[in-house]
C-alpha positions as CSV (number, residue, x, y, z in Angstrom):
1,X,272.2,19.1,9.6
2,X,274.2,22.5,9.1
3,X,274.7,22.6,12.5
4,X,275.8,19.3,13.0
5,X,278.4,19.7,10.3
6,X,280.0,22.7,11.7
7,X,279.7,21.3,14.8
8,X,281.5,18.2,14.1
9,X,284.5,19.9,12.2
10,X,284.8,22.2,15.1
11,X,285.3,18.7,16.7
12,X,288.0,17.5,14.4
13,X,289.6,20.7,14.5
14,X,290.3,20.7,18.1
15,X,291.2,17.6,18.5
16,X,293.8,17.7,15.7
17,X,295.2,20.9,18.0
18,X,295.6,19.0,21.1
19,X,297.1,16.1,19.0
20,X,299.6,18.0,17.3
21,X,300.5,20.6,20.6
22,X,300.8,17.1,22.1
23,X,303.2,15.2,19.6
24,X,304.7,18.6,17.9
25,X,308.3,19.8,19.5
26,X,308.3,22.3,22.7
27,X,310.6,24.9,21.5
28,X,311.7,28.0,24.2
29,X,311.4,31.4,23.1
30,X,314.1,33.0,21.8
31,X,316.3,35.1,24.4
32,X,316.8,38.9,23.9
33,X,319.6,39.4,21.0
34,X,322.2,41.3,23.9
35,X,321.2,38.1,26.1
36,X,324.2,36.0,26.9
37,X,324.6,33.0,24.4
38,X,323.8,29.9,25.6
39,X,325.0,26.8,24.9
40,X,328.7,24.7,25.7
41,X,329.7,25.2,29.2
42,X,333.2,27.3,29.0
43,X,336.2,24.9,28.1
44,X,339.4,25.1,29.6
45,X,341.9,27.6,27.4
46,X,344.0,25.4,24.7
47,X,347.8,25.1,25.1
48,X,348.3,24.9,21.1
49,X,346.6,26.0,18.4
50,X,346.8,29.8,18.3
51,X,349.6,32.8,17.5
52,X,351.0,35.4,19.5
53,X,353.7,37.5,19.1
54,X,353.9,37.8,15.3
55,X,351.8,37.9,12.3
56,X,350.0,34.5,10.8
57,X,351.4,32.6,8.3
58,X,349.6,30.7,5.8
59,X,351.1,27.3,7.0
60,X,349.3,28.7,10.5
61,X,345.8,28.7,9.0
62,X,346.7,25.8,7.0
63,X,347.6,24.1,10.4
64,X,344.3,25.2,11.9
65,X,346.1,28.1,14.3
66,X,344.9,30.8,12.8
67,X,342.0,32.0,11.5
68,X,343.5,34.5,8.9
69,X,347.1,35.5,7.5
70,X,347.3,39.0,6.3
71,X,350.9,38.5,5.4
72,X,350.4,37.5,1.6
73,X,347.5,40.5,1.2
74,X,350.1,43.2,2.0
75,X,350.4,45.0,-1.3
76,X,354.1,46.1,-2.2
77,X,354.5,49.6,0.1
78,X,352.2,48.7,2.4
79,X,353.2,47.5,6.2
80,X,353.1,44.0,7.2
81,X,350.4,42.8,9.8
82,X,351.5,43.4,13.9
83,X,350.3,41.6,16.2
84,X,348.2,43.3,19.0
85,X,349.4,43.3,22.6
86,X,346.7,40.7,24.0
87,X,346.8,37.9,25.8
88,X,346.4,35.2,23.5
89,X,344.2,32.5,24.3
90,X,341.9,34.1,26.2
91,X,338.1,33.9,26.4
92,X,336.1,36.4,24.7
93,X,332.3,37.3,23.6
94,X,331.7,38.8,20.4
95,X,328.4,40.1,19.4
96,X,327.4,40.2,15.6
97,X,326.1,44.4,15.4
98,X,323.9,43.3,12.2
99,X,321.6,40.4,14.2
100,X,322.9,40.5,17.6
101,X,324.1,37.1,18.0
102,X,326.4,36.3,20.6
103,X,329.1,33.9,20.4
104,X,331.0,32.4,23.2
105,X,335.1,31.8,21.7
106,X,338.8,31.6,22.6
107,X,340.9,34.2,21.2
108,X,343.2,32.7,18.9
109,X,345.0,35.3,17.2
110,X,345.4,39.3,16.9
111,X,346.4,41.3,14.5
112,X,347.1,45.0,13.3
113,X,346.7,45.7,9.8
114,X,345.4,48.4,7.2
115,X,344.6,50.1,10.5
116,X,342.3,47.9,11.4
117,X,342.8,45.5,14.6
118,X,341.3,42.1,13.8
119,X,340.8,39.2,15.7
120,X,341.0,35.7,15.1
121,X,338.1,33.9,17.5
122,X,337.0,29.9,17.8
123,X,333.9,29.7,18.8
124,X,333.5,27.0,21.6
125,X,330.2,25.5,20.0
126,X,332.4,24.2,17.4
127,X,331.8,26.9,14.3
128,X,334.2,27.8,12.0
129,X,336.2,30.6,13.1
130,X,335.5,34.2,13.4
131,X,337.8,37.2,11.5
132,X,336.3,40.3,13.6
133,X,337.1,43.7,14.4
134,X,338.5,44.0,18.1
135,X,335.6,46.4,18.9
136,X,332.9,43.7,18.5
137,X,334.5,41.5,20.6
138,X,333.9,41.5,24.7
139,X,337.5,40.3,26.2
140,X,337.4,38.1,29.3
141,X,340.5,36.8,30.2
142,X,342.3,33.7,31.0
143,X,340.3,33.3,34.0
144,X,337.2,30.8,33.1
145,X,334.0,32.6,33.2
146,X,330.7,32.1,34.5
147,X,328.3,29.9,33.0
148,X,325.7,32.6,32.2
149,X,328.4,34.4,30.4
């Protein structure tokens, strides 16, 4: 009767594991943290909604064309924000160096200040958008890239 017992939860017990590998979601393993990111196929570059040539305002970021003004945080003797010489939009990959996530974006904005070069990125999956340093960021260009990218 023992037997029996064990043998019929060892029963039960499988076929609970081929039920629920059956009804249960398939999930992919995760790629390599320095893999490219997948997701959204690369959009075409916007034609508004971004800065060059000068520092962010408030009303910018207000307006959703920036992702940060540095011209309020400049503390009396202190210069103002620059804008870096980059071509603004333009794709970009930046790589978080704490988890290794990689997000696909459009450079909307960049910026000198405190000696720090920052960048303002959208990312194209639709999060809200990025205030990095320029050297965790992978610039592309205007032209579209590669899916894989």
């Amino acid at each position: 009767m023992r037997m029996h017992h064990r043998f019929s939860l060892l029963i039960v017990a499988l076929l609970l594991g081929l039920w629920s590998a059956g009804c249960g979601e398939r999930t992919e393993p995760a790629p390599p943290p320095d893999a490219p990111a997948a997701g959204p196929v690369w959009p075409d570059l916007p034609v508004r909604g971004f800065i060059t040539d000068r520092p962010a305002t408030e009303a910018d970021q207000r307006a959703g064309d920036a992702a940060f003004s540095f011209l309020a945080a400049a503390p009396p003797g202190m210069p103002p924000p620059t804008p870096l010489d980059l071509t603004i939009p333009q794709y970009a990959i930046h790589t978080d160096p704490e988890t290794g996530k990689v997000t696909r974006a459009i450079l909307i904005q960049a910026e000198e200040f405190a000696v720090e070069k920052v960048l303002g990125l959208r990312p194209i999956n639709g999060d809200p958008d990025l205030i990095v340093p320029l050297h965790e960021v992978e610039l592309l260009g205007t032209d579209r890239p590669a899916d894989d990218r």
